[in-house]
C-alpha positions as CSV (number, residue, x, y, z in Angstrom):
1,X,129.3,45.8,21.4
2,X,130.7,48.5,18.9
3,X,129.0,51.6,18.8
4,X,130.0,54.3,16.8
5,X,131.1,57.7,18.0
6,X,133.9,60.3,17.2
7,X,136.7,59.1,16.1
8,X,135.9,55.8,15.2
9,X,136.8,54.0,11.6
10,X,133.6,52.8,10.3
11,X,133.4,50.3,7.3
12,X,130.1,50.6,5.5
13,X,128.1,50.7,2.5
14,X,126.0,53.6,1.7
15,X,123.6,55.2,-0.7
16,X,122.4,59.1,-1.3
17,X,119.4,59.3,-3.0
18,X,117.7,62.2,-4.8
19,X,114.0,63.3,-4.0
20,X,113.5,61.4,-7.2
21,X,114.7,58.3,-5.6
22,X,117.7,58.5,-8.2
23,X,121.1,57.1,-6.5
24,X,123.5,60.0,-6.3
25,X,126.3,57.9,-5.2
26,X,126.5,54.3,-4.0
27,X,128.7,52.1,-2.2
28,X,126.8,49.0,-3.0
29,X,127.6,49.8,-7.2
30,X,130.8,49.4,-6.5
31,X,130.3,46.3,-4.4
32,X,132.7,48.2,-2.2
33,X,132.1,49.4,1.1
34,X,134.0,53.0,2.0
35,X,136.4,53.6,5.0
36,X,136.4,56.3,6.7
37,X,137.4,57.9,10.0
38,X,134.7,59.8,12.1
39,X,135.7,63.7,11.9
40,X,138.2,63.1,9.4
41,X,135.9,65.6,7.1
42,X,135.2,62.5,4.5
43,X,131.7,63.0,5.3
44,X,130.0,66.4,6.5
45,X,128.7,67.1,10.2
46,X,125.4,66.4,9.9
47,X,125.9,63.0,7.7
48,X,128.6,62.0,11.1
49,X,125.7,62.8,13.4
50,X,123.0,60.2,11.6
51,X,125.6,57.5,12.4
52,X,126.6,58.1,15.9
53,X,125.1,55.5,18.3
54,X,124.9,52.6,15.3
55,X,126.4,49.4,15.8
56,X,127.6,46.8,13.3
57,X,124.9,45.0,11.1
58,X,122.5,47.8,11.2
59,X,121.1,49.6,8.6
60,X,119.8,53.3,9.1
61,X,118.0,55.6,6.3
62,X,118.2,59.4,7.3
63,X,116.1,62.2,5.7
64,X,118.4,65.4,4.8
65,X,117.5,68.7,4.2
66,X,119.5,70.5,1.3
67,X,120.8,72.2,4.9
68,X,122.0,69.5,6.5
69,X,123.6,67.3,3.8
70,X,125.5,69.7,0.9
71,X,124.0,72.8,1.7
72,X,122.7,75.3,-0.1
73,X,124.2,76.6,-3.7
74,X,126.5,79.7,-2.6
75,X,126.6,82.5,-5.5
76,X,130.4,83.4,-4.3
77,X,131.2,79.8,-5.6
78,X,130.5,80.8,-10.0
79,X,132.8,82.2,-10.8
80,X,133.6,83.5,-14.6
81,X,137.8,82.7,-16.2
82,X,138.8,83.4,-19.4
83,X,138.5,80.9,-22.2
84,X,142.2,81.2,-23.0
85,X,142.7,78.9,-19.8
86,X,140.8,76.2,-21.2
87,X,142.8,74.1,-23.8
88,X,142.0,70.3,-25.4
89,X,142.9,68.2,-22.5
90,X,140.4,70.1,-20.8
91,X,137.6,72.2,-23.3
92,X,135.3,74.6,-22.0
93,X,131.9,72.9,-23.3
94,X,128.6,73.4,-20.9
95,X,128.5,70.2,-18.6
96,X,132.2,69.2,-18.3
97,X,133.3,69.0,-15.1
98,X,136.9,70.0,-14.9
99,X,139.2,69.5,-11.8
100,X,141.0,73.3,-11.1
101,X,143.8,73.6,-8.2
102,X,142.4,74.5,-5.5
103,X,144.5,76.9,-2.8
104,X,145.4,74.0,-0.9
105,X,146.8,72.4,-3.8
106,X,144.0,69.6,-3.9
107,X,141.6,69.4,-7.3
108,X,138.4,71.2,-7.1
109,X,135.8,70.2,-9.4
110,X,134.0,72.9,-11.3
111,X,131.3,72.4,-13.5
112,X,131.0,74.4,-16.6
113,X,127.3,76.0,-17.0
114,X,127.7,78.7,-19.9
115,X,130.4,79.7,-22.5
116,X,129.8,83.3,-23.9
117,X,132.1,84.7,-26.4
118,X,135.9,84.5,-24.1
119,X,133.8,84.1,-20.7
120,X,133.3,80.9,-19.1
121,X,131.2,80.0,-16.2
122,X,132.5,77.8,-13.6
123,X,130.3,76.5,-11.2
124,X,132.1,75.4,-7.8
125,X,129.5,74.5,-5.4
126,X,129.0,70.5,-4.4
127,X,126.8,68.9,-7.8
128,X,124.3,68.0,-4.7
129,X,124.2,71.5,-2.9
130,X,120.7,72.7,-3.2
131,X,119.1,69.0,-2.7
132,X,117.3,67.1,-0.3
133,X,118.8,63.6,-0.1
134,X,117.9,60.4,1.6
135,X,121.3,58.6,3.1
136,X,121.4,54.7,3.6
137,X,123.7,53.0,5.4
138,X,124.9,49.9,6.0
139,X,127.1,49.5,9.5
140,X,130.1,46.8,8.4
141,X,132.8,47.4,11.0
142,X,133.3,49.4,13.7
143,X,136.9,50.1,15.3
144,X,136.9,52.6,18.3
C-alpha cells in the first residue's frame, strides 16, 4: 500500500479553512485536485508533516496554529514605496494586491493597506499569516 513520506508526489484535494469556517482556498472549487512533490516547498513544513503516514483514499482534517500553518504577521515584511512606482496597470488603492519582483526574480504579492499623501503601504506577509486554519485533505494518488 502507498504511504506517503518525503519525497513522494501526492495527488489530492484540499481545503483551508478559517476559524470562521470560511474556505481560504480549495481544491474541490476547482474540481481539481493539486500535485505536488513532498519537500518541494509547495506546501510549508508543518502542512508536509499532517500528511506523512496517509495512504490513498483517506481523508485527514488537521488543526493549525497561526504557528504552524503561515505563521505569524512579521513587521519587517510592510514596507512603505513611493507612489510614483505605482501607475494604471497597477494603482495604489487600499486592498489591491499587486505582484512586485521579488529578488529571485519570482512575483511577490503585496497587499496595499494605506495610501498617505506619496507613501504607500505594502503589506508582504502571506494574506493567512496570523490565522489558525483547519486543513482537509483528500489522499488521490500516491507515487513514492
Amino acid at each position: 500500500m502507498s504511504v506517503i513520506k518525503d519525497n513522494s508526489e501526492v495527488l489530492m484535494h484540499f481545503s483551508i479553512k478559517l476559524d470562521d469556517g470560511s474556505v481560504a482556498e480549495s481544491t474541490y472549487a476547482a474540481g481539481k485536485p493539486a500535485m505536488f512533490r513532498m519537500g518541494d516547498g509547495s506546501l510549508t513544513d508543518n502542512f508536509e508533516k499532517c500528511l506523512l503516514g496517509l495512504t490513498i483514499g483517506e481523508k485527514g482534517t488537521f488543526e493549525l496554529s497561526p504557528e504552524d500553518a503561515f505563521g505569524l504577521p512579521n513587521p519587517d515584511n510592510i514596507h512603505h514605496l513611493d507612489l510614483a512606482k505605482f501607475g494604471a496597470d497597477a494603482p495604489a488603492e487600499v486592498g489591491n494586491i499587486i505582484a512586485f519582483a521579488g529578488p529571485d526574480g519570482h512575483d511577490i504579492p503585496g497587499l496595499i493597506t494605506a495610501v498617505v499623501g506619496d507613501s504607500v503601504t505594502v503589506d508582504f506577509n502571506h494574506p493567512l499569516a496570523g490565522q489558525a486554519v483547519t486543513f482537509e485533505v483528500e489522499v488521490v494518488s500516491i507515487e513514492s
